[in-house]
N, C-alpha and C positions, 0 to 999 in steps of 0.2 A: 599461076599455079604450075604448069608447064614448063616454064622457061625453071623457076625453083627446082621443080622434082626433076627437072634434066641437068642444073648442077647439082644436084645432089648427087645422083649419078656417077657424073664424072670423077668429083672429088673423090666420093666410095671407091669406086675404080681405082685415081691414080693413089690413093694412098694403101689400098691392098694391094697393084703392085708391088709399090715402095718397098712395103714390110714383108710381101715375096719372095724377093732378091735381097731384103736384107744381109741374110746368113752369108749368101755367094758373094758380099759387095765388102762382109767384117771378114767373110778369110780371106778375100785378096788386098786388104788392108793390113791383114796381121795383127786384127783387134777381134777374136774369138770372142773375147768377153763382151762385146754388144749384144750378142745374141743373148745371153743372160740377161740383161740389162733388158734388151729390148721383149724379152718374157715377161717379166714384171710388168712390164708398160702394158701389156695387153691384160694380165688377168684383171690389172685394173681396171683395164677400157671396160673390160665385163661387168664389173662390179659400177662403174660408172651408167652406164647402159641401162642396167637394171634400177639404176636409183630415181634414173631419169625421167622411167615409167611413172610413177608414183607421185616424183616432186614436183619436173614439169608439166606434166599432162594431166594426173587428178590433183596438184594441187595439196598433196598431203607430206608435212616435212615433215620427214621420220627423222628423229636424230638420236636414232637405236640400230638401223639399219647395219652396223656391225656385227650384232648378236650372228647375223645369218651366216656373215663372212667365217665367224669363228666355230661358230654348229655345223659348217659344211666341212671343215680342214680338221676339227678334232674326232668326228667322227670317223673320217677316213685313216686319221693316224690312230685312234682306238683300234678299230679294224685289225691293221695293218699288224700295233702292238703286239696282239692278241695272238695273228697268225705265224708272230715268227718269234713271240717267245713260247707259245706253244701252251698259253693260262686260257682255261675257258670263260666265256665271259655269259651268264644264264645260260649255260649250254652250250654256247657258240664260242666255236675254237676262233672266231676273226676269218679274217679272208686279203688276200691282197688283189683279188680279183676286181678289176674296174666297171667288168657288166652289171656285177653285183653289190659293189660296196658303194658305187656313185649313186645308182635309182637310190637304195637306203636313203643315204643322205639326204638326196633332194625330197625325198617324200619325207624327211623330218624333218627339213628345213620348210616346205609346204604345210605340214602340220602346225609347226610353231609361228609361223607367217600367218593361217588361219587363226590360229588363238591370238595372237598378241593385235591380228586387224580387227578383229570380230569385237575386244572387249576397244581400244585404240576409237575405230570407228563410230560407238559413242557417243564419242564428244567432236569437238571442233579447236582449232584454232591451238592455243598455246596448251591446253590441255591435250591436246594430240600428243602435240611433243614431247609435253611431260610423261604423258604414258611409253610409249615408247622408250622413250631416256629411261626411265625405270625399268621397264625389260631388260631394253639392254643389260645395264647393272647388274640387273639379278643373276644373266646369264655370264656376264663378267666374273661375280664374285662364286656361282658356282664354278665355275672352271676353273676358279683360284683355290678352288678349296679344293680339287680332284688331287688328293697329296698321290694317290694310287698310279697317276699319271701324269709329277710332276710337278703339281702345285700351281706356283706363279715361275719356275723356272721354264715349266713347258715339256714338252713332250715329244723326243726324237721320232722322224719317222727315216730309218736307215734304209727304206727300199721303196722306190716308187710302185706304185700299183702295177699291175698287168692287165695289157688290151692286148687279144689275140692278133700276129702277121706284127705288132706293135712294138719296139723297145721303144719305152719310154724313160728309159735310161741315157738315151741319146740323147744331148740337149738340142739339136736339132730337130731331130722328127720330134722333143717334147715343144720345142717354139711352134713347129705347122702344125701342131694340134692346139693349143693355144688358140693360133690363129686362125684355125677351122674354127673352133667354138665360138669364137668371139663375132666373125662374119653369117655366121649363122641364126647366133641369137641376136645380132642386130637386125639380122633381115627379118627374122619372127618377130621381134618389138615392132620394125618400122609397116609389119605390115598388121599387126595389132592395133596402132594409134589411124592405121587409116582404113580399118573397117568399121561396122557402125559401133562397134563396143568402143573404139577409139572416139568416133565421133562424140557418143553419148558421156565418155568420162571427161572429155576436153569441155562440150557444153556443161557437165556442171560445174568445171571449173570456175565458168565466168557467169550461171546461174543456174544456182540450184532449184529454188522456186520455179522457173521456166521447165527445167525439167520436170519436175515433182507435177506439172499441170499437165502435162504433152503426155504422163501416164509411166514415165520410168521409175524404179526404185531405186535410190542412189545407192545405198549401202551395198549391193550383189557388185555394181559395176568396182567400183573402191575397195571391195573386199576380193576380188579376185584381181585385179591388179595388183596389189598390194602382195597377195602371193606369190604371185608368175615373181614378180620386185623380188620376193625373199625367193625364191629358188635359182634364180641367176644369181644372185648374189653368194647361197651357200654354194654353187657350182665354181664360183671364182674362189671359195674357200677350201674346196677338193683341188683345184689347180694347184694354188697357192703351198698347200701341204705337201705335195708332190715334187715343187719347185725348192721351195727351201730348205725341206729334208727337218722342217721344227715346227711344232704349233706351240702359240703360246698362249694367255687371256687376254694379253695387247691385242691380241686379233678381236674381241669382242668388245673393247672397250669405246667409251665415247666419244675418247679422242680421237680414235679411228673413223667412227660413224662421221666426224666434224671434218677431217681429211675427205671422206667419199664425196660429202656435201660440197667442199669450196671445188673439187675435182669436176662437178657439174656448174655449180654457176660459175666456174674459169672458163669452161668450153662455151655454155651456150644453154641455160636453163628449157626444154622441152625443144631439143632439136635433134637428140639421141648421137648423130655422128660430134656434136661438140664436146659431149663431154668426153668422150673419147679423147681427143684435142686438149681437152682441159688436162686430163690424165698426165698424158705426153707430157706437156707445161709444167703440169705440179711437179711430177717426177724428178725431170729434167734440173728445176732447179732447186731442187731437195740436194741433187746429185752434186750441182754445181758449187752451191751455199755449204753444204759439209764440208765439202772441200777446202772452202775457204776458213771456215770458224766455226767452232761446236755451238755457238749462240745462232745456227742459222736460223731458227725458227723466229727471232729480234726482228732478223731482216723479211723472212718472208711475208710476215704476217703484214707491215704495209705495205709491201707488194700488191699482196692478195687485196688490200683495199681501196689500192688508187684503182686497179684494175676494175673493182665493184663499181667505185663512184665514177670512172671516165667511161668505163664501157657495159651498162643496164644490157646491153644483150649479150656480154660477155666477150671473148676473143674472137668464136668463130660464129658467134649466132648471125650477125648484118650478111654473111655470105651465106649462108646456109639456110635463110628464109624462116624464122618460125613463123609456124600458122595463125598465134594466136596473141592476144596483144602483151603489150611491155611487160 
């Protein structure tokens, strides 16, 4: 266990280097646009991170898990809308302010993570899914319907937020915020999974019965994972907004939720630095395949599944130790 959490360490380490010196390593290359590039890769990690909680560790596949993505970034560009055309919204003229407009979000990305685990938790197994993929949906097709803000073409957001001493205008200091957030809320996941609430959600992964005897109540531990799960995730949805300058209802949609999901079992299903890894990968050759052919999703999709069938712990899980079995 030692020898694992001391590379885990390391690896943590040298790849927050890495993405450190990024910026300084694309302007002395004369490739500015990695840092862009290399944004995305992160808010994803985020959203990977957060899903990781959930899938790998209590064992529950959400494949709604976008819904949060997209109620975190449309919220923020609602806001945003509001404050710089100058239309009140129940009273509230918007705000572009980040102290204020991000807590919102996340506590209605918390709210709706509460309702959708509370009725979600329930059940078990393929009806999990269902329920969630039905969320999702609904939250999908509301968004499609918001004609007031766009519709299904989506919703500009022409000015990034404001954080005081912050331009966030600068796509650099917006990357080392990115990457502040992202190192931050891994380390609060990774030390989430290794206190007893981690403990107690990883055992019932592998027995619920065992817990249920030993005097836990499953549902508290599942349903509040399952939250923290949606509020990093709409947090990568407030990044995201900020970074593209558009939200759209692609962002809540399923096939989105189905991208976050192969994003974790690419990296490394409940080892929280893989999916990260897996991010990077799926990215990577989303980036590479467009490139090549508008049919890249032909090519990737049996990518993604020789990768499932030769490698059960995925790319980086054999080095990165999970705790718990296959």
């Amino acid at each position: 266990m030692t020898r694992r959490l001391s590379r885990r360490m390391v690896l943590a380490g040298a790849a927050v280097l890495l993405l450190a010196l990024l910026p300084m390593g694309a302007q002395l290359a004369g490739m500015p646009y990695a840092v862009n590039v290399a944004t995305r890769f992160l808010i994803y990690g985020l959203v990977a991170v957060s899903l990781d909680l959930v899938l790998g560790y209590g064992a529950m596949v959400s494949f709604g898990h976008a819904m949060f993505f997209g109620a975190g970034g449309y919220i923020a560009a609602i806001a945003a809308h509001h404050a710089l055309e100058g239309l009140p919204l129940l009273g509230w003229q918007g705000s572009l302010q980040a102290l204020l407009v991000w807590p919102l979000a996340l506590l209605l990305c918390g709210v709706l993570g509460a309702v959708v685990g509370a009725l979600a938790l329930r059940t078990r197994g393929v009806q999990f899914i269902m329920i969630t993929l039905a969320f999702g949906q609904m939250v999908y097709f509301i968004l499609m319907s918001l004609q007031v803000y766009g519709g299904d073409d989506g919703l500009l957001m022409s000015q990034r937020n404001v954080l005081p001493f912050i331009d966030l205008e600068d796509p650099r200091i917006f990357y080392y915020l990115c990457l502040i957030i992202l190192v931050a809320w891994t380390a609060v996941c990774a030390l989430i999974t290794s206190s007893r609430f981690g403990m107690v959600l990883q055992a019932l992964r592998q027995s619920e019965r065992r817990v249920v005897n030993l005097g836990a109540a499953p549902t508290p531990y599942r349903l509040l994972a399952f939250v923290w799960s949606a509020i990093g995730t709409g947090l990568a949805g407030i990044l995201w907004a900020n970074y593209a300058g558009l939200v759209t209802p692609d962002m809540a949609a399923w096939t989105k939720s189905g991208e976050f999901m192969a994003m974790v079992i690419l990296g490394g299903v409940g080892t929280l630095l893989g999916p990260i890894g897996g991010a990077a990968v799926f990215l990577g050759l989303e980036q590479l395949l467009t490139s090549w052919t508008e049919h890249w999703m032909l090519v990737m999709g049996p990518i993604l599944v020789l990768i499932a069938l030769l490698g059960r712990r995925g790319l980086f899980g054999r080095w990165l130790g999970r705790r718990h079995g296959n």
